[in-house]
HTML snippet that shows the backbone in 3Dmol.js (N, CA, C, O; Angstrom):
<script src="https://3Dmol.org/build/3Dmol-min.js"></script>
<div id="view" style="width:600px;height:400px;position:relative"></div>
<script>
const pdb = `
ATOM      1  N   UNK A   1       0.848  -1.201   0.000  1.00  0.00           N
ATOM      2  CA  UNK A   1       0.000   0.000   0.000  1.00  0.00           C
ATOM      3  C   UNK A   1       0.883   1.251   0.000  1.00  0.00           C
ATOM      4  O   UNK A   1       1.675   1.417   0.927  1.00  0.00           O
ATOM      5  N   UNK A   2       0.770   2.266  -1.139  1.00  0.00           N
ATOM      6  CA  UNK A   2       1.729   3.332  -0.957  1.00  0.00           C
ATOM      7  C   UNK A   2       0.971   4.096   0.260  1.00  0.00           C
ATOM      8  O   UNK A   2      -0.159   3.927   0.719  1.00  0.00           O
ATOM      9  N   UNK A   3       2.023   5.010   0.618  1.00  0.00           N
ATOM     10  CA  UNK A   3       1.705   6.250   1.575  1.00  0.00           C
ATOM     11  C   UNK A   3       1.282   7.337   1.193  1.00  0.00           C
ATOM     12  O   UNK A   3       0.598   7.898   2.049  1.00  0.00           O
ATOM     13  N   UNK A   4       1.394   7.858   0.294  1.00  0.00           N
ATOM     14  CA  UNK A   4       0.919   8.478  -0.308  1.00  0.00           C
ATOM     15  C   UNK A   4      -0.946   8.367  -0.594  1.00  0.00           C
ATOM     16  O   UNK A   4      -1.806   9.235  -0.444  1.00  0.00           O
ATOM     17  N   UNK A   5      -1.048   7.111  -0.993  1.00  0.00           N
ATOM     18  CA  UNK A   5      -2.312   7.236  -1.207  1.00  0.00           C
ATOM     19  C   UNK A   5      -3.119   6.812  -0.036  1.00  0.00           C
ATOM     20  O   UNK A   5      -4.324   7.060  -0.064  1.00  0.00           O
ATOM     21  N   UNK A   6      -2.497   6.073   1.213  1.00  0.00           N
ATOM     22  CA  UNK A   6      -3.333   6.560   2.404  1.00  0.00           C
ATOM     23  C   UNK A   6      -3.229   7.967   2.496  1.00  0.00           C
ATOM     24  O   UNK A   6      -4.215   8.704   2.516  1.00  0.00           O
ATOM     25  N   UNK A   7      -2.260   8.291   2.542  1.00  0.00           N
ATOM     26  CA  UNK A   7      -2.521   9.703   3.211  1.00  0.00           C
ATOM     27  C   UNK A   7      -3.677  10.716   2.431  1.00  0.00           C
ATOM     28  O   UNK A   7      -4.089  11.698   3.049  1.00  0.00           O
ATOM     29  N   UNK A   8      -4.114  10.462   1.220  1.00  0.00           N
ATOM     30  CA  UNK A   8      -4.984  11.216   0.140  1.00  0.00           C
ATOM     31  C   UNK A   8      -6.313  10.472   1.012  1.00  0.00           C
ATOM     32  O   UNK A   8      -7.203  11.307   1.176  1.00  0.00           O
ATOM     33  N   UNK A   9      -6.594   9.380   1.490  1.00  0.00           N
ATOM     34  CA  UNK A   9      -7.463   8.806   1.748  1.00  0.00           C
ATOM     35  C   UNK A   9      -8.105   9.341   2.881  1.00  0.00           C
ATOM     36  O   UNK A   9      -9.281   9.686   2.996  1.00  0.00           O
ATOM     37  N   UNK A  10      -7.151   9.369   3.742  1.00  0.00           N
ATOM     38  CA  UNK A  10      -7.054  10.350   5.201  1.00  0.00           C
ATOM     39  C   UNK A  10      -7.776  11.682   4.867  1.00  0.00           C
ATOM     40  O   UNK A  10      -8.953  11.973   5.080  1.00  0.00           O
ATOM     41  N   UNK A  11      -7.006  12.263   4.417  1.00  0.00           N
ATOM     42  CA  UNK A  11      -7.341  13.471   4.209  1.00  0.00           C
ATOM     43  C   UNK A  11      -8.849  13.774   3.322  1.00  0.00           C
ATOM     44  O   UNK A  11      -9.464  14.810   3.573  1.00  0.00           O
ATOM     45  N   UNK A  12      -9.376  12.804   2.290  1.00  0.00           N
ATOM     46  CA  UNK A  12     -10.458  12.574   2.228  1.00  0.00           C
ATOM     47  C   UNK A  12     -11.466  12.789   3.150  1.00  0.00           C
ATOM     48  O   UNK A  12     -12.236  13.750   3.146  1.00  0.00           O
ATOM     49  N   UNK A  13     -11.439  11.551   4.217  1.00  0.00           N
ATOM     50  CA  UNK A  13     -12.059  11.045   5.097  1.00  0.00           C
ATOM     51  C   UNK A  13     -12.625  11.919   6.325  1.00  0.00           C
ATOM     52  O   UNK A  13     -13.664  12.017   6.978  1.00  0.00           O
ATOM     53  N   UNK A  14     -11.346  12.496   6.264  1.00  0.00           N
ATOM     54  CA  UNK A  14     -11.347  13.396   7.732  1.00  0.00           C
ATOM     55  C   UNK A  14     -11.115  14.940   7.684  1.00  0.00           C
ATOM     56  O   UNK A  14     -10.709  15.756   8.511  1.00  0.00           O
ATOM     57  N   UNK A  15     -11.649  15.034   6.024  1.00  0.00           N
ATOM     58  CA  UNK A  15     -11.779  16.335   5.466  1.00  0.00           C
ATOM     59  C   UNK A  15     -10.830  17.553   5.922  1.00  0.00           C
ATOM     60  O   UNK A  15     -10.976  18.554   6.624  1.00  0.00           O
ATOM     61  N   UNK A  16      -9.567  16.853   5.020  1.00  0.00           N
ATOM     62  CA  UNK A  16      -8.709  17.875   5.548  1.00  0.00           C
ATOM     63  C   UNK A  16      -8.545  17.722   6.822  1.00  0.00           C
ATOM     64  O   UNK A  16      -8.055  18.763   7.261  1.00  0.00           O
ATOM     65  N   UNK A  17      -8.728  16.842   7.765  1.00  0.00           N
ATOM     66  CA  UNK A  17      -8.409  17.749   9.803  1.00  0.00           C
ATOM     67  C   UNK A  17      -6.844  17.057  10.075  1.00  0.00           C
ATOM     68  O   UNK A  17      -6.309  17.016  11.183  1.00  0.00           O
ATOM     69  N   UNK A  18      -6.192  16.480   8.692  1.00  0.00           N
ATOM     70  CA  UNK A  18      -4.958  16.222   9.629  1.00  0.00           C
ATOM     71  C   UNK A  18      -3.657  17.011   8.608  1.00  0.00           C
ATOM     72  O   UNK A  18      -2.800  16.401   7.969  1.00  0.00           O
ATOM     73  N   UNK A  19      -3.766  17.981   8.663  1.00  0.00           N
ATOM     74  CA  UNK A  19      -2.492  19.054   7.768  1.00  0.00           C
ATOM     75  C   UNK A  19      -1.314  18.244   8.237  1.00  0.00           C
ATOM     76  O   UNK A  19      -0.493  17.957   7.365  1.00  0.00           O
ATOM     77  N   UNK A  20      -1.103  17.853   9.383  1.00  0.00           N
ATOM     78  CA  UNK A  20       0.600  17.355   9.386  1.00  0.00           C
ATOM     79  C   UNK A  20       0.220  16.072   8.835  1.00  0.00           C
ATOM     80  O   UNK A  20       1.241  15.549   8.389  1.00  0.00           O
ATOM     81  N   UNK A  21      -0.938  15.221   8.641  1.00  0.00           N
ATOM     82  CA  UNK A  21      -0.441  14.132   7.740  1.00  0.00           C
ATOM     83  C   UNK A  21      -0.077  14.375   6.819  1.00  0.00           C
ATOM     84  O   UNK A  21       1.057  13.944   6.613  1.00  0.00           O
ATOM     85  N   UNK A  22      -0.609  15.039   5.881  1.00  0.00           N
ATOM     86  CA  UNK A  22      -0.460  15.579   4.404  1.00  0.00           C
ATOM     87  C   UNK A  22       0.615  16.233   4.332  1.00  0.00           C
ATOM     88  O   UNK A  22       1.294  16.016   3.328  1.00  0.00           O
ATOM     89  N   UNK A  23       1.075  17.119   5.224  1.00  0.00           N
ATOM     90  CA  UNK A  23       2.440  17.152   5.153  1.00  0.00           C
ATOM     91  C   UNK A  23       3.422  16.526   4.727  1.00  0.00           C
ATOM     92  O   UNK A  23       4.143  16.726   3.750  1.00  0.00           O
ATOM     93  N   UNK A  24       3.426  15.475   5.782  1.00  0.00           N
ATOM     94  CA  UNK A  24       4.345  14.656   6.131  1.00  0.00           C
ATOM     95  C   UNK A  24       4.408  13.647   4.509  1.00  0.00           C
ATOM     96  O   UNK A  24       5.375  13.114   3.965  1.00  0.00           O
ATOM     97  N   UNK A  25       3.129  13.692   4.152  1.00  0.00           N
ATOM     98  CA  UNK A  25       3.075  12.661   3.034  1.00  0.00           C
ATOM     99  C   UNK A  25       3.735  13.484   1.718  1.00  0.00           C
ATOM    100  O   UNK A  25       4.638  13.143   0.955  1.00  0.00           O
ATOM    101  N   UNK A  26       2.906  14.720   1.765  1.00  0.00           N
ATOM    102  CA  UNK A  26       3.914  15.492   1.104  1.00  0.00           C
ATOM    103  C   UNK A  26       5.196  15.323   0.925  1.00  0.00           C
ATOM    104  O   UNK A  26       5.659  15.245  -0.213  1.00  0.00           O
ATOM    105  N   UNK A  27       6.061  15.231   2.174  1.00  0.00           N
ATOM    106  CA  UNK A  27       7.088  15.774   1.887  1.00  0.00           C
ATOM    107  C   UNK A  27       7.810  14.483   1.791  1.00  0.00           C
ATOM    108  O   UNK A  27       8.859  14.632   1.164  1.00  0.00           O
ATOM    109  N   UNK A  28       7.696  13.773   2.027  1.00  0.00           N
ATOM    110  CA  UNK A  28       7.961  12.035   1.801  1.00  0.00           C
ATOM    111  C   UNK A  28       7.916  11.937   0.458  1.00  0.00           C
ATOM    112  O   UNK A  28       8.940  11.456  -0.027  1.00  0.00           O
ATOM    113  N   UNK A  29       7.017  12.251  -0.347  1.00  0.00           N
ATOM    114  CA  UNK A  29       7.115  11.643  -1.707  1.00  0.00           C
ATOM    115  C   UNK A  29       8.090  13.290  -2.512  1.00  0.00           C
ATOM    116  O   UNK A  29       8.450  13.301  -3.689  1.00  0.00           O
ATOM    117  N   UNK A  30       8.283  14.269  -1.708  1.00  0.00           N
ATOM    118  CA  UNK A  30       9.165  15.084  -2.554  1.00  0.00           C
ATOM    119  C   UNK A  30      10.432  14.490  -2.566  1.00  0.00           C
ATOM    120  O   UNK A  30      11.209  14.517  -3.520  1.00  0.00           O
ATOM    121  N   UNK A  31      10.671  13.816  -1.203  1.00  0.00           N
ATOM    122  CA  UNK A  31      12.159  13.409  -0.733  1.00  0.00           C
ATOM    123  C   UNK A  31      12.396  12.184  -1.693  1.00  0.00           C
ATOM    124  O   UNK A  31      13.518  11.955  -2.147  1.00  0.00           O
ATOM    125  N   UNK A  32      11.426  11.496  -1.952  1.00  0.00           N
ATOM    126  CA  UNK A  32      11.672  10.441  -2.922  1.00  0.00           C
ATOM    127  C   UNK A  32      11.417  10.415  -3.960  1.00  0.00           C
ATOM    128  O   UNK A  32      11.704   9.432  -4.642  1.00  0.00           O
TER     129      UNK A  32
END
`;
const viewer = $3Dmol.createViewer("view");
viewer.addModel(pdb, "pdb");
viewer.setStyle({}, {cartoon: {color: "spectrum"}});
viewer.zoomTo();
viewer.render();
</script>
């Protein structure tokens, strides 16, 4: 399962309420 696409899922789900996930997922797939 990428991380990325939980984290799109998340953020779906929970409408936007977790900015440091998306962050974090963000910046994970810039780093890679």
């Amino acid at each position: 399962m990428n991380p990325a696409a939980t984290v799109l899922v998340l953020r779906h789900a929970t409408g936007k309420s977790v900015p440091s996930m998306t962050d974090w997922g963000i910046n994970t797939r810039k780093k890679d």
